[in-house]
C-alpha positions in Angstrom: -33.8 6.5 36.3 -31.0 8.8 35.7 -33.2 11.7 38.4 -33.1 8.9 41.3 -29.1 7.6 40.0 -28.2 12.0 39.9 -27.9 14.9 38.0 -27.9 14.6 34.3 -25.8 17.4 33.1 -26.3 18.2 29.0 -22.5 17.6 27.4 -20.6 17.0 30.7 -22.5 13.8 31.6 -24.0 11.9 34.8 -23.3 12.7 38.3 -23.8 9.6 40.5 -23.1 10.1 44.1 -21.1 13.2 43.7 -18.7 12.0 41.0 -19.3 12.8 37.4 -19.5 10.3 34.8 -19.1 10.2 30.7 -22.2 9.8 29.2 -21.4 7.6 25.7 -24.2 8.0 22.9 -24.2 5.3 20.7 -24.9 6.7 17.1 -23.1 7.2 13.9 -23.3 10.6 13.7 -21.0 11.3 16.8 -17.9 8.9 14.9 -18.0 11.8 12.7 -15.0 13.9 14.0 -15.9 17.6 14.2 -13.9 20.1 12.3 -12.3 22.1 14.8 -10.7 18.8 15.9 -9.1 18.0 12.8 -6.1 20.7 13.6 -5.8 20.3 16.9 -4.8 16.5 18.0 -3.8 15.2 20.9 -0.1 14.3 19.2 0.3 17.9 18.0 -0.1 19.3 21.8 2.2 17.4 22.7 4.6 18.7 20.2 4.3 16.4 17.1 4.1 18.0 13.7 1.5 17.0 11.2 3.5 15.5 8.7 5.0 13.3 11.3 1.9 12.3 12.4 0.3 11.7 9.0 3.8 9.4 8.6 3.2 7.5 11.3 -0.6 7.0 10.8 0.3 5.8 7.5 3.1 3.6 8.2 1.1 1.9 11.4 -2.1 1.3 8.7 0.0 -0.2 5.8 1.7 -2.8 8.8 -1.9 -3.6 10.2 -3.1 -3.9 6.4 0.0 -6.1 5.8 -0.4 -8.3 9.1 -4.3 -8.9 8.5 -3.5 -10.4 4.9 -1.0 -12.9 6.5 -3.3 -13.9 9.4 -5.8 -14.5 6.3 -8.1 -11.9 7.5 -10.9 -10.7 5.2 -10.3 -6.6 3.6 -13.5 -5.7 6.1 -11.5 -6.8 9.1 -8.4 -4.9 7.8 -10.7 -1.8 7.4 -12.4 -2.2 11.0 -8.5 -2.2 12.5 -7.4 0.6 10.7 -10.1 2.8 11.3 -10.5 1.5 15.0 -6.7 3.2 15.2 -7.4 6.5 13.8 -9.9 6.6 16.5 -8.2 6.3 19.3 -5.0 8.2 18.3 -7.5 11.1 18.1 -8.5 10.6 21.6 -4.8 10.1 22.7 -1.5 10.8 21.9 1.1 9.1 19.4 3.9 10.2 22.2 2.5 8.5 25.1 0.8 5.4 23.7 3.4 3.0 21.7 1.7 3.1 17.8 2.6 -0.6 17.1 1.0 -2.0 20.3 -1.7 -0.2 19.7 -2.3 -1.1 15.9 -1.9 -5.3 17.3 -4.7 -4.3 19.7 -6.8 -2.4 16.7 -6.4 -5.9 14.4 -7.0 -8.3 17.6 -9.9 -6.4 18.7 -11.3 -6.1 14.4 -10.7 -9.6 13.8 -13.1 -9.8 16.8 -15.7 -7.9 15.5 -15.8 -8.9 12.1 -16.4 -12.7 13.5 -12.6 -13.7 12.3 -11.1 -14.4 15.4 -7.2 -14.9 15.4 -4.7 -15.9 18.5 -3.1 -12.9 20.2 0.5 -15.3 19.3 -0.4 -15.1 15.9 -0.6 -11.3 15.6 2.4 -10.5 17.7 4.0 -13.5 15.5 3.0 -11.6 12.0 4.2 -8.2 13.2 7.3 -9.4 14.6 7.8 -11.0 11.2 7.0 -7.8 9.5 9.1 -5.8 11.8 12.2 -8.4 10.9 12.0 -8.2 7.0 11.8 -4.3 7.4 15.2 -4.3 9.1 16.6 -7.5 6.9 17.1 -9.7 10.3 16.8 -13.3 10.7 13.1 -14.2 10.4 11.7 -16.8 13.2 9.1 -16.9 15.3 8.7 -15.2 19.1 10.5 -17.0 21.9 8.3 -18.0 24.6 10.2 -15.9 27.5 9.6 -13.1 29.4 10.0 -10.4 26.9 6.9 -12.7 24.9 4.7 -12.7 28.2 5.3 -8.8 28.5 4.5 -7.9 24.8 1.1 -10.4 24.7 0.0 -9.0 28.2 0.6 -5.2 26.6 -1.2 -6.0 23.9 -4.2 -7.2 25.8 -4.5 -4.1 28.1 -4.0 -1.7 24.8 -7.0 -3.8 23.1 -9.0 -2.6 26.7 -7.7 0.7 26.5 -9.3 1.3 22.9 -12.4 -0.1 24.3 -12.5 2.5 26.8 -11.3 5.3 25.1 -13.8 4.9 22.1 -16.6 4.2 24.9 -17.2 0.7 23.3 -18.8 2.4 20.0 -17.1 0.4 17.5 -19.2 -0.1 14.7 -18.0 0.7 11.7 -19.4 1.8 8.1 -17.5 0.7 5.3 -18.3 2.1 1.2 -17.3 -1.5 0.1 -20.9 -2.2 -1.3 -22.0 1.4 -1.4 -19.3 2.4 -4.3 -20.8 -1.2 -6.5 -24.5 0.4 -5.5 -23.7 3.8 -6.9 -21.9 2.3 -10.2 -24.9 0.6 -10.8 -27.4 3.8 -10.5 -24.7 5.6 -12.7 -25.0 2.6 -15.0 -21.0 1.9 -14.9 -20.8 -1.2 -13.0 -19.7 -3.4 -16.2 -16.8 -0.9 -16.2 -14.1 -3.1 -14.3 -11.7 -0.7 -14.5 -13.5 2.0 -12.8 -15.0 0.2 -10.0 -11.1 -1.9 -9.3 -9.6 1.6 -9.4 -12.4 2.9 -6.7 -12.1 0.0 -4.7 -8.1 0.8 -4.8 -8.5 4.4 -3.8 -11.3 3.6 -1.4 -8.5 1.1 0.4 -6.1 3.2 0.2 -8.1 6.3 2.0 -8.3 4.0 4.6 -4.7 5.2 5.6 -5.9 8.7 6.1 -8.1 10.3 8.6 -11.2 10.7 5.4 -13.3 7.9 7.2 -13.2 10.1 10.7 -14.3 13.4 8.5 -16.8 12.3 6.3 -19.6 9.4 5.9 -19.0 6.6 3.9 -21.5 7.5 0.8 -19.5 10.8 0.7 -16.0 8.9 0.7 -17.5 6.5 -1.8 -18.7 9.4 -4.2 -15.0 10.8 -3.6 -13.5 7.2 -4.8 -15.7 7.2 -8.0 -14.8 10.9 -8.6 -11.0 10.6 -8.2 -11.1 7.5 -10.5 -13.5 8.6 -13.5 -11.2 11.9 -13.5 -7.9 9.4 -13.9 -9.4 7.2 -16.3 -10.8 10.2 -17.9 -14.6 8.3 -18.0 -17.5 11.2 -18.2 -19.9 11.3 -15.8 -23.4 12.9 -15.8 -22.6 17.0 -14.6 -26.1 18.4 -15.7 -27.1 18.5 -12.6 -23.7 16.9 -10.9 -23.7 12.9 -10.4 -23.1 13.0 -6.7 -25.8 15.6 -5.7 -27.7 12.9 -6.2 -26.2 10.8 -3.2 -26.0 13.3 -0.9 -22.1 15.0 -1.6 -20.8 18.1 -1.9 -18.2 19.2 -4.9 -15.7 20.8 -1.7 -15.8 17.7 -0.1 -15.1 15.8 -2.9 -12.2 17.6 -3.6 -10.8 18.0 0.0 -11.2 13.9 0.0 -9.4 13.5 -3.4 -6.3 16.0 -2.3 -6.1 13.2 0.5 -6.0 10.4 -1.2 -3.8 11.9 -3.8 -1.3 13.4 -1.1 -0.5 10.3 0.8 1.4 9.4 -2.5 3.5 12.1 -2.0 4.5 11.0 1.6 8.5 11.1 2.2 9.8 8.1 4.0 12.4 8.8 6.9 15.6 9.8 6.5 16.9 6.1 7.3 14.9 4.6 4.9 16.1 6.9 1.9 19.6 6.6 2.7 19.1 2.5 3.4 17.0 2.9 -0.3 19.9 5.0 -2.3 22.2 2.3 -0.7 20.7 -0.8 -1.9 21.5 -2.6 -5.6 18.3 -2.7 -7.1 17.7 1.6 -6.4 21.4 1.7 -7.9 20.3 -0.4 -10.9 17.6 1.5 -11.6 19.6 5.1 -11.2 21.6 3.3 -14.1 18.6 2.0 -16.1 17.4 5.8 -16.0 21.0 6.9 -16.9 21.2 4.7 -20.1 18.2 6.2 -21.4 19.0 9.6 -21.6 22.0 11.0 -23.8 24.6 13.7 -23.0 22.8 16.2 -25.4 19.0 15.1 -23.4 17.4 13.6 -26.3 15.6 10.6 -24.8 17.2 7.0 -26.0 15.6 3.5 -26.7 16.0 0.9 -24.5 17.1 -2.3 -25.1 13.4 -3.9 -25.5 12.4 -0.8 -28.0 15.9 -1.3 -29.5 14.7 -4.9 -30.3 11.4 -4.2 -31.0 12.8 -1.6 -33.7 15.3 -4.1 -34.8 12.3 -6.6 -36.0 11.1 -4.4 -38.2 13.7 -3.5 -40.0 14.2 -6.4 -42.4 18.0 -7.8 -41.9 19.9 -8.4 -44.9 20.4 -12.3 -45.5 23.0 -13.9 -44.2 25.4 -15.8 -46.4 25.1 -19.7 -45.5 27.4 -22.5 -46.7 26.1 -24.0 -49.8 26.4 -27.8 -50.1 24.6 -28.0 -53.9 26.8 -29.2 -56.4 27.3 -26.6 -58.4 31.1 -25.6 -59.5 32.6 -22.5 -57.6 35.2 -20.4 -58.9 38.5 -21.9 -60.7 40.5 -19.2 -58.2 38.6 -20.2 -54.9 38.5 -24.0 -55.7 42.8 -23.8 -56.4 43.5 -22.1 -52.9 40.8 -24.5 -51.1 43.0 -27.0 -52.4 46.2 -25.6 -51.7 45.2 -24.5 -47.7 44.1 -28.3 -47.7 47.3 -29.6 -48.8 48.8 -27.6 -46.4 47.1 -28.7 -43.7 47.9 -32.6 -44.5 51.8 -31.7 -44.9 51.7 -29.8 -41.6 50.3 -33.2 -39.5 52.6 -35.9 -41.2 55.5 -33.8 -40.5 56.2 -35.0 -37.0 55.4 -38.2 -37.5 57.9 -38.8 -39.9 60.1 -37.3 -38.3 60.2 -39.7 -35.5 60.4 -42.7 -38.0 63.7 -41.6 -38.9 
């Protein structure tokens, strides 16, 4: 078929009446991204630096991660989006694509694939909400004008550009039910801690590129790795738990300095002048102030303060006695006498005003 359509060219693709065409394979293997792609983007030819391009990957995931759990999507749908978006900002460029557009195409186009479907309204609804309580606006819902008509109809071509640029391969892999599989072979799945801690690392790595890099098993092994290693949990290392699924020790690490890194992610300049700025970071600069002395010996707070307080027995405190016992001569003679004082003091004006 493809000798009588033209030339089939190895890595360039199909030539069909003189014009060459893309040939699209789809397998897993070739969502992997290589490594001598990792460095050299599309955004960073154009002049963007990495760390503004890890921001902005990381910023566009948290809003799609954000807007799926309003819309009611399920975490797989969520995970579908935000990979779908690394994708394609690896096949183009953050400055000539706008990143929000592009992340309502990803969660339109997920929500899609995951059998959730949602109204294009309702996602350009959600972001425009989230976009609104980031800048502390009034929050309502999208006019139906123009402007709406322009966004919606963007947002439909970007969901067709994705398609194209990721030659319809959109299948994704997710370690949800890997990282439970491998707890169970490692015997720790009755350990909640450990496998809610993976699962949190494992969302959260969905923010970085990890899932473009490696396979899922690896990423799950990664997860479990980073987590045992907080929680301080041992894990068989005669021979090494995850040579047994198929993972490497470097790539382990390289996927843990990922995960651990985007914690360590600077917001903009904006954002930490609008944070000093607020009351609650200036309440907490004073929190942090009262703790510490003038000398730098560390001091209580008021809950420890408390706490310290009840276990220090009190001394009792001295109640009025109504019992009949007889007090003192001296305390029952000036009792009386402050009394009779008191009596004379009230009857003086009125009879003063009878005479």
């Amino acid at each position: 078929m493809a000798a009588a359509a033209g030339a089939l060219l190895p890595g360039d693709g199909i030539v069909i009446a003189g014009k060459l065409y893309s040939g699209v394979a789809l397998t897993l293997d070739t969502c992997l991204l290589p490594h001598e792609r990792v460095h050299c983007s599309p955004s960073r030819a154009h002049g963007l630096s990495a760390r503004t391009e890890e921001q902005l990957r990381n910023r566009m995931c948290e809003m799609i991660q954000s807007a799926g759990i309003l819309l009611g999507l399920p975490q797989v749908a969520m995970a579908t989006a935000q990979i779908l978006f690394h994708r394609f900002f690896y096949c183009k460029s953050f400055v000539r694509y706008c990143a929000e557009t592009v992340a309502m195409a990803c969660l339109q186009l997920a929500s899609k694939i995951e059998e959730e479907p949602r109204r294009v309204r309702d996602v350009l609804n959600v972001f425009h909400h989230l976009r609104d309580a980031a800048g502390d606006r009034c929050r309502g819902p999208m006019l139906l004008d123009d402007s709406y008509v322009s966004r919606k109809s963007d947002v439909i071509k970007a969901e067709r550009r994705v398609l194209k640029e990721l030659g319809f391969c959109v299948h994704v892999k997710h370690p949800h039910k890997v990282i439970v599989m491998y707890l169970q072979v490692l015997e720790c799945e009755k350990n909640t801690r450990l496998l809610q801690m993976s699962w949190n690392y494992m969302n959260d790595s969905l923010r970085t590129d990890v899932f473009l890099r490696f396979s899922a098993e690896t990423v799950a092994c990664a997860c479990i790795f980073l987590s045992a290693r907080v929680l301080q949990i041992p894990l068989p290392d005669r021979p090494p738990w995850f040579l047994l699924f198929g993972a490497s020790e470097e790539d382990l690490m390289e996927i843990s300095g990922c995960v651990l890194r985007l914690y360590t992610l600077q917001s903009s300049p904006a954002e930490n002048q609008k944070n000093h700025d607020s009351p609650l970071s200036r309440l907490a600069l004073k929190n942090a102030c009262r703790k510490i002395t003038r000398d730098g010996r560390k001091r209580l707070s008021r809950s420890d303060e408390r706490r310290c307080d009840r276990c220090v027995p009190s001394p009792p405190r001295r109640r009025r006695s109504r019992s009949v016992s007889s007090p003192s001569p001296g305390h029952t003679h000036s009792h009386r006498q402050q009394r009779s004082e008191r009596e004379r003091a009230r009857r003086k004006p009125y009879s003063t005003h009878r005479r």
